[in-house]
C-alpha positions in Angstrom: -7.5 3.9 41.7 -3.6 4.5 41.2 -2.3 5.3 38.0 -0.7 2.6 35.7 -3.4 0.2 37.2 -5.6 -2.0 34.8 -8.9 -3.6 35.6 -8.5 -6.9 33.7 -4.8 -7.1 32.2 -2.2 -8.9 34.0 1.4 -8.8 33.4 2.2 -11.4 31.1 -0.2 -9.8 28.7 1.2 -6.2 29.4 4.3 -8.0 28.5 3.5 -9.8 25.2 2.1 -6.7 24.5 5.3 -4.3 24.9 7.3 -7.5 22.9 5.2 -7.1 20.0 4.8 -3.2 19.5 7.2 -1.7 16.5 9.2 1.2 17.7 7.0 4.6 17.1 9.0 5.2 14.0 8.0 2.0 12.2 4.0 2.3 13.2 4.6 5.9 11.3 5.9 4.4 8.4 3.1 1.8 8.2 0.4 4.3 9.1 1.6 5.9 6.1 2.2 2.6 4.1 -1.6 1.9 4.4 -2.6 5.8 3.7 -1.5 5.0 0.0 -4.7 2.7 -0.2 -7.2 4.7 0.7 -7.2 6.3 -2.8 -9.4 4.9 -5.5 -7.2 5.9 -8.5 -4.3 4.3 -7.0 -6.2 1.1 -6.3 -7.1 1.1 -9.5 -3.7 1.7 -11.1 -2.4 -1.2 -8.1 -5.4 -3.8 -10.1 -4.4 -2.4 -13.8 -1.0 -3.6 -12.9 -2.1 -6.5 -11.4 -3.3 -7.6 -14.6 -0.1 -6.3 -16.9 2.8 -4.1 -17.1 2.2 -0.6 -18.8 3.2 2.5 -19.7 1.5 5.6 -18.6 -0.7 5.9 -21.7 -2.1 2.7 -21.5 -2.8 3.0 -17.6 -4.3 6.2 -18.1 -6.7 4.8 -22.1 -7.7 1.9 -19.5 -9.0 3.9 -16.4 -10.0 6.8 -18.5 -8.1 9.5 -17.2 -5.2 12.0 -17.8 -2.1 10.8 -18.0 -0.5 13.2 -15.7 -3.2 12.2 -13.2 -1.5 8.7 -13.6 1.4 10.1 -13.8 1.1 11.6 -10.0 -0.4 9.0 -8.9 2.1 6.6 -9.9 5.3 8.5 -8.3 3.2 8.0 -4.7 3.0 4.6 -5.9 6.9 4.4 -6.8 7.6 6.3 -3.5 6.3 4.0 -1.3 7.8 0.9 -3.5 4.7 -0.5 -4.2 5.8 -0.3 -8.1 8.6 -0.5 -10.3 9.6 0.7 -13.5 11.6 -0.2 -16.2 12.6 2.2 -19.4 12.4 0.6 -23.1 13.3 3.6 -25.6 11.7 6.6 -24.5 8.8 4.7 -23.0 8.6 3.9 -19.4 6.5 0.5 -18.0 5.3 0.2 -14.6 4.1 -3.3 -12.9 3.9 -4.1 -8.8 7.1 -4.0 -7.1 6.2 -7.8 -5.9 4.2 -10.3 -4.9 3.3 -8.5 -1.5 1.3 -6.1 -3.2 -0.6 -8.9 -5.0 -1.3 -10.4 -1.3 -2.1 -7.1 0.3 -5.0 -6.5 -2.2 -5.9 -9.5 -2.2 -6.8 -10.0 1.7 -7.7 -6.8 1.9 -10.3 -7.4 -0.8 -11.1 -10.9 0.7 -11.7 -9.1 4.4 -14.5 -6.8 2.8 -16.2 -9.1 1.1 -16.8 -11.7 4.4 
């Protein structure tokens, strides 16, 4: 058999194919997008803030954990723009960086449960 031969794909479909693949550097950056969800804590931050904006206290009193675990959590979070912050005083509060985040979670939540 040469090389570059398929068994059962023909050209047009090599072709739709090749049209709809992101450059490498964009399938990296997803890869990486979607790595952030495979952490419980920062699901569970993601559906905290789904609920309500907070500050770090608060996220941390609800979910029962150190603040500074929070804390680290939420700068992957903020890295990755999947929240936002805003400063009032010395306090900061953090809520989803938009309604693609509430649609991600959602689906993704919907897919499992089928």
């Amino acid at each position: 058999m040469e090389e570059n031969t398929y068994l059962h794909v023909d050209k047009e479909t090599l072709k739709q194919i090749d049209e709809k693949m992101p450059p490498q550097e964009e399938l990296l950056d997803l890869a990486e997008f979607f790595k952030v969800f495979g952490d419980g804590t920062r699901l569970k931050i993601l559906y905290v803030l789904l609920a309500a904006e907070m500050c770090v206290y608060d996220i941390a009193m609800v979910l029962g954990m150190s603040q500074s675990a929070i804390s680290h959590q939420l700068r992957v979070l903020k890295q990755m723009d999947l929240v936002k912050n805003r400063r009032e005083g010395k306090t900061i509060f953090y809520s989803l960086a938009d309604s693609h985040i509430v649609t991600i979670l959602s689906q993704g939540l919907d897919h499992i449960e089928e």
